[in-house]
PAGUKOL-499083 format. One record per atom (N, C-alpha, C): residue number from 1; x, y, z; residue in one letter. Coordinates in nm, 3 decimals, always signed. Layout:
<nodes>
(node NUM (X Y Z) "a") ...
</nodes>
This chain:
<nodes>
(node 1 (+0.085 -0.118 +0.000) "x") (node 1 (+0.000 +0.000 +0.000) "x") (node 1 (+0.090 +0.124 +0.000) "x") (node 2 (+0.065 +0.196 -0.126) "x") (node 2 (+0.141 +0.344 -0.148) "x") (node 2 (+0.141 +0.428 +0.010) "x") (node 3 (+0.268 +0.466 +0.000) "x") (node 3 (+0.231 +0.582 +0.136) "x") (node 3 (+0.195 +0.749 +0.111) "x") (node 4 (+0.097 +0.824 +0.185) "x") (node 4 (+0.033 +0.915 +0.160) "x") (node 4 (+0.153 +1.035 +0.087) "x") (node 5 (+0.179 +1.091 +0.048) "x") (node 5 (+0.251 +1.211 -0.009) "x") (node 5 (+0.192 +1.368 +0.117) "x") (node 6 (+0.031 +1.364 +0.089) "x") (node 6 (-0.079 +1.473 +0.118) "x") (node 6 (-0.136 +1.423 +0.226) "x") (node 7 (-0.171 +1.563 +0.267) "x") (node 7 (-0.273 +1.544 +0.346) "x") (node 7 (-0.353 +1.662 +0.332) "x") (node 8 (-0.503 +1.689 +0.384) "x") (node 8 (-0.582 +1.790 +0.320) "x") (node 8 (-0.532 +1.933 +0.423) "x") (node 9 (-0.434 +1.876 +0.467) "x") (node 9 (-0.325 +1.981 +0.579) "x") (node 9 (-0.192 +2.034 +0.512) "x") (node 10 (-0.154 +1.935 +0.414) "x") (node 10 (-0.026 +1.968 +0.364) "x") (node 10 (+0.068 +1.864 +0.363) "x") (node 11 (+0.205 +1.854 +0.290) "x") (node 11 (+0.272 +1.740 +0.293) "x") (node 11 (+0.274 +1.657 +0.394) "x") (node 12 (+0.276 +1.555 +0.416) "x") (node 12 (+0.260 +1.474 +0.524) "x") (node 12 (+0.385 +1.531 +0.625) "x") (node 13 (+0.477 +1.516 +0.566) "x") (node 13 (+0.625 +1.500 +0.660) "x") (node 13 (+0.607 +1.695 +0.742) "x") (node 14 (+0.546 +1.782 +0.673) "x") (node 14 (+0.564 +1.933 +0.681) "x") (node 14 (+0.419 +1.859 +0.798) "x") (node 15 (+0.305 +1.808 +0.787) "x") (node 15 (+0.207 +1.783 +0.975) "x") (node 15 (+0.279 +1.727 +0.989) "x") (node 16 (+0.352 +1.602 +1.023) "x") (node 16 (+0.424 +1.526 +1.094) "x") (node 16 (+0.540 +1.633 +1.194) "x") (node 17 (+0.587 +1.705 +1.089) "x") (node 17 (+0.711 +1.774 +1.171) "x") (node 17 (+0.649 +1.841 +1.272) "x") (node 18 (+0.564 +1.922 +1.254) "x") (node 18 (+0.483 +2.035 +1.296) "x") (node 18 (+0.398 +1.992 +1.430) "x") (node 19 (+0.357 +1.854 +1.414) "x") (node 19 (+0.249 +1.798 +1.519) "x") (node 19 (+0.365 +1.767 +1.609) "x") (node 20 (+0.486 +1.763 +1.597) "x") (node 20 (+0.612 +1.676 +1.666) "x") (node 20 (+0.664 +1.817 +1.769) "x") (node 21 (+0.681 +1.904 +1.689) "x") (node 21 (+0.689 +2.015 +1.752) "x") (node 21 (+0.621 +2.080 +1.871) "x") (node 22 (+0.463 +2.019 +1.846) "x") (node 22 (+0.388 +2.067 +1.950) "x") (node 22 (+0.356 +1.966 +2.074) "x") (node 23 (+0.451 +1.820 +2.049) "x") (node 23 (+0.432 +1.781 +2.157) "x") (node 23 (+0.325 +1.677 +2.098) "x") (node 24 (+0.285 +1.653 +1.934) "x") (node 24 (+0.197 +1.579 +1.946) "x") (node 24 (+0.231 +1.468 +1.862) "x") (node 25 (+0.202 +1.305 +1.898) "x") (node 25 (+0.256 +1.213 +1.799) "x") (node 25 (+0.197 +1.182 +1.705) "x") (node 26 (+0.247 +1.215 +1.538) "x") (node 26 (+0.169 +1.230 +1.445) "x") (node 26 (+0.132 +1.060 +1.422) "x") (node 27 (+0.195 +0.999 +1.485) "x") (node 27 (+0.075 +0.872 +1.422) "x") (node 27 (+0.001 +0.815 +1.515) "x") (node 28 (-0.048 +0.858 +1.616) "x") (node 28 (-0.182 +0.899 +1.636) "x") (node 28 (-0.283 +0.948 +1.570) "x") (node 29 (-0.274 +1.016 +1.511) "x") (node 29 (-0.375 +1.154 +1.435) "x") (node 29 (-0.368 +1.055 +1.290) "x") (node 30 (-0.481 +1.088 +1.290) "x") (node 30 (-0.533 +0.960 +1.108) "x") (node 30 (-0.544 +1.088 +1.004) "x") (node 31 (-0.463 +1.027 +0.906) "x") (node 31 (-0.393 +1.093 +0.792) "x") (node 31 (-0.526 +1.215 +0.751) "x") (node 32 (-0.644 +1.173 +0.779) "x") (node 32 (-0.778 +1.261 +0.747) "x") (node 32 (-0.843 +1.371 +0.827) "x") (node 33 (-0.769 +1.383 +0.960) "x") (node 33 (-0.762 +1.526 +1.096) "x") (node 33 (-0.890 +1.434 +1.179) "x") (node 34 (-0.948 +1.512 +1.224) "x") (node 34 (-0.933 +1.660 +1.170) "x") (node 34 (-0.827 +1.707 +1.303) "x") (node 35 (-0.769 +1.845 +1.235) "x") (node 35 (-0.676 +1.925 +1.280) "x") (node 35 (-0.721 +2.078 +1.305) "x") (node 36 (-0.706 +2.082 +1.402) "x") (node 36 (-0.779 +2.265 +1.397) "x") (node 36 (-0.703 +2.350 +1.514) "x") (node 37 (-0.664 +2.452 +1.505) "x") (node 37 (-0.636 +2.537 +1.607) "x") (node 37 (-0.731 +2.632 +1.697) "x") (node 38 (-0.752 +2.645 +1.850) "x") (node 38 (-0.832 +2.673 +1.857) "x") (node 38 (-0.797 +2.857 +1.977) "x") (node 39 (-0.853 +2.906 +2.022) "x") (node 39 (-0.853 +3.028 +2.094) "x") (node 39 (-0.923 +3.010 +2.256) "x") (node 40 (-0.851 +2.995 +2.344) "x") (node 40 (-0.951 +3.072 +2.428) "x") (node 40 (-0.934 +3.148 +2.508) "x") (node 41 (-0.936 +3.234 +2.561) "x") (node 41 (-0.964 +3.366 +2.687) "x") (node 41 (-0.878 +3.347 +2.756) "x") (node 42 (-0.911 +3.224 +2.835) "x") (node 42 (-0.856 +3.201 +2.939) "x") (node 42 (-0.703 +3.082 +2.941) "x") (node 43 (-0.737 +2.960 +2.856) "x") (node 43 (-0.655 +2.865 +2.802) "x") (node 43 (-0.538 +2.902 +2.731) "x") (node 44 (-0.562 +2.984 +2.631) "x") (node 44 (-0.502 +2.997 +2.522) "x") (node 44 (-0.503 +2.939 +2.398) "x") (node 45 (-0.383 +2.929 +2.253) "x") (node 45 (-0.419 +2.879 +2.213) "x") (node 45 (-0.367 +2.723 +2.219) "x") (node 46 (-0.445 +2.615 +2.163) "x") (node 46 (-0.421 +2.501 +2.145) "x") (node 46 (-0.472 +2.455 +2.009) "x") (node 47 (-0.391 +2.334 +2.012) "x") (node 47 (-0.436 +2.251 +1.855) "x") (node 47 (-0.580 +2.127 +1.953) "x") (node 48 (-0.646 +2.124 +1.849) "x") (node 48 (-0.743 +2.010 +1.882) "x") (node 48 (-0.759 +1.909 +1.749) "x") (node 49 (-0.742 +1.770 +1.808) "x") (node 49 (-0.717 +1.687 +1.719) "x") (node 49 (-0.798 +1.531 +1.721) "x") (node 50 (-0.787 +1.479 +1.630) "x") (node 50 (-0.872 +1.309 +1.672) "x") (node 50 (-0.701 +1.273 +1.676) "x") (node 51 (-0.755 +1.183 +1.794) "x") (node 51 (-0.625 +1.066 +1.780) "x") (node 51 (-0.654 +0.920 +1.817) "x") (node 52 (-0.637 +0.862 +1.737) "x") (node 52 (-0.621 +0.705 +1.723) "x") (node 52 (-0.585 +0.638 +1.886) "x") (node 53 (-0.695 +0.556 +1.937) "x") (node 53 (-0.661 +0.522 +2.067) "x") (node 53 (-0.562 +0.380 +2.039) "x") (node 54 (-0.491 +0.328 +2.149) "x") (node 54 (-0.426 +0.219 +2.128) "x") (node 54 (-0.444 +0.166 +2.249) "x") (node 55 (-0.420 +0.049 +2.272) "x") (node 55 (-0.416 -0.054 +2.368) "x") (node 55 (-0.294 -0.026 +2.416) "x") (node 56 (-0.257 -0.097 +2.568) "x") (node 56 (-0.153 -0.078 +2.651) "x") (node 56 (-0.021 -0.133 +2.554) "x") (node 57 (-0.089 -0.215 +2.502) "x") (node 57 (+0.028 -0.259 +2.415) "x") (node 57 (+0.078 -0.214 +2.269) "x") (node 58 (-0.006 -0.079 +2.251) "x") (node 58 (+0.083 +0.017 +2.146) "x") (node 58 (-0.040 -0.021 +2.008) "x") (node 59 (-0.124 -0.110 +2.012) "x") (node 59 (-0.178 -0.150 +1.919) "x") (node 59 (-0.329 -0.065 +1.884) "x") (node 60 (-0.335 -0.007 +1.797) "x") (node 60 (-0.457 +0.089 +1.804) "x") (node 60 (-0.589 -0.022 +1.730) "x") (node 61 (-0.680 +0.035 +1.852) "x") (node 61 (-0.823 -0.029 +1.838) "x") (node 61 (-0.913 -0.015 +1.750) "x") (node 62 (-1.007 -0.102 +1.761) "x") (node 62 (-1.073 -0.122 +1.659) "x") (node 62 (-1.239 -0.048 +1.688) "x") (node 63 (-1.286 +0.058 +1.618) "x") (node 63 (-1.393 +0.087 +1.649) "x") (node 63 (-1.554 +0.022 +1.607) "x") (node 64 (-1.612 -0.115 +1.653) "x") (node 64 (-1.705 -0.180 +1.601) "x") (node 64 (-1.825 -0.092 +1.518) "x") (node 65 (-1.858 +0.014 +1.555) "x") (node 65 (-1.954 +0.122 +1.491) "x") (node 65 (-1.910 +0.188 +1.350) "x") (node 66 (-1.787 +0.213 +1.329) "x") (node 66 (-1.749 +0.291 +1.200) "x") (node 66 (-1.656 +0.173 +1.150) "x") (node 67 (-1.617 +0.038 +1.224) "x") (node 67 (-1.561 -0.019 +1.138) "x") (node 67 (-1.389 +0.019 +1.071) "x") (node 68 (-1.392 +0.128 +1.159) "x") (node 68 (-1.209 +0.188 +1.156) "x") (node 68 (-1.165 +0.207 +1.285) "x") (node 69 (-1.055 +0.306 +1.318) "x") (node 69 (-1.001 +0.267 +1.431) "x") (node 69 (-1.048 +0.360 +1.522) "x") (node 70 (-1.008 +0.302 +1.636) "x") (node 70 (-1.135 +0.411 +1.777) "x") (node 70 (-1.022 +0.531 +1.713) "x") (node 71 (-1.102 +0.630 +1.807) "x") (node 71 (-1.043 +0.759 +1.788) "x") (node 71 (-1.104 +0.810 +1.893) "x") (node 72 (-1.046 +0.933 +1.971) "x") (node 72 (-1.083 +1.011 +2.080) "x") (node 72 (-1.013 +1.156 +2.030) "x") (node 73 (-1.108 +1.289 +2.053) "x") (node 73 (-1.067 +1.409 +2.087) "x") (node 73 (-0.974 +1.432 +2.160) "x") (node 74 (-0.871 +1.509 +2.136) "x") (node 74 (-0.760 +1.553 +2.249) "x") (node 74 (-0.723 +1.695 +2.213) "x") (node 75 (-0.639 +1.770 +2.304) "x") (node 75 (-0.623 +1.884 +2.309) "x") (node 75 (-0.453 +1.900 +2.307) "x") (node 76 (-0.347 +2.004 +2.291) "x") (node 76 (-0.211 +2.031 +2.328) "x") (node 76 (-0.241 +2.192 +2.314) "x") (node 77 (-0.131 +2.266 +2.390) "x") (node 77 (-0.138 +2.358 +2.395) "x") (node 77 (-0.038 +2.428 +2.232) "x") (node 78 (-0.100 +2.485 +2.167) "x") (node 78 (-0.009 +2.554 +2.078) "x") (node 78 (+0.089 +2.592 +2.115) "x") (node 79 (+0.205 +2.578 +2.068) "x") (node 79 (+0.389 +2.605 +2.064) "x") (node 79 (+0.445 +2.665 +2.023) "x") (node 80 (+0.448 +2.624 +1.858) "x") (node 80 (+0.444 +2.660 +1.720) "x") (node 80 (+0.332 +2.669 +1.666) "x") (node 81 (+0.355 +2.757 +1.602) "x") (node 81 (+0.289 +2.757 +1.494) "x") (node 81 (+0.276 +2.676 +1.347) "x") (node 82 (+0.223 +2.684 +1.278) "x") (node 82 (+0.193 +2.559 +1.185) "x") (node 82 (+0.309 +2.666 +1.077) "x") (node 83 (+0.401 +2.599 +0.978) "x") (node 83 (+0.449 +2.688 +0.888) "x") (node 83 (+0.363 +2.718 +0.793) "x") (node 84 (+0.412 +2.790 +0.681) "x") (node 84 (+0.321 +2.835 +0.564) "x") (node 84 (+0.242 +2.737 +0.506) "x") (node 85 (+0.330 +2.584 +0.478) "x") (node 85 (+0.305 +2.486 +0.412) "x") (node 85 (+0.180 +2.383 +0.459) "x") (node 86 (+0.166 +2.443 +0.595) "x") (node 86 (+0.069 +2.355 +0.689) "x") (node 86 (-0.052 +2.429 +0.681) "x") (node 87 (-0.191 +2.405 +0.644) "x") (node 87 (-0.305 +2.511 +0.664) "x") (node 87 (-0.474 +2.409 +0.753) "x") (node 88 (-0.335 +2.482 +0.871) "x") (node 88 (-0.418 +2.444 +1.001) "x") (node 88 (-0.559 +2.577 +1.056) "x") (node 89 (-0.636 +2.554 +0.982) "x") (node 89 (-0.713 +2.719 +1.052) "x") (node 89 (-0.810 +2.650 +1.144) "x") (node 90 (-0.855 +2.773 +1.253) "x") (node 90 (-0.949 +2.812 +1.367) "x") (node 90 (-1.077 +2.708 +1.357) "x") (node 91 (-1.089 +2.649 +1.439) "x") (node 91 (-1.236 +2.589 +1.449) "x") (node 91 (-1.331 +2.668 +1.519) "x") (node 92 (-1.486 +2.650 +1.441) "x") (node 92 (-1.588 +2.702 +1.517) "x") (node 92 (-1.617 +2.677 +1.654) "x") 
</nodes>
């Protein structure tokens, strides 16, 4: 199976670097995001992301409902910023 080149974020390796930067492990996060940066008042900013759950033993699960792999919401605090090449924008 070909490996991705893209992502609807930008070259793979340009999120990979970028998610690495902020503290986040890009293979967790499924090649499809979603990826968003977000604002708040009080927090600041952070990236919010799906990430691929795994078992104690490193092996990511299986979600019986969608038939792909579990996934859970998570949060990191923004670091960096995304470079030019990355087009991470604001969620509602």
């Amino acid at each position: 199976m070909p490996v991705p080149q893209g992502t609807a974020y930008g070259p793979v390796s340009a999120v990979a670097e970028w998610l690495r930067a902020n503290d986040v492990d890009p293979d967790d996060v499924p090649i499809e995001g979603p990826i968003a940066i977000e604002c708040d008042p009080l927090e600041g900013r952070s990236i919010r992301y799906a990430a691929m759950v795994r078992s104690n033993e490193g092996r990511i699960l299986h979600d019986s409902q969608t038939d792909g792999p579990k996934v859970e919401e998570r949060t990191a605090p923004l670091q960096v910023e995304p470079p030019a090449n990355v087009q991470v924008t604001g969620s509602k």
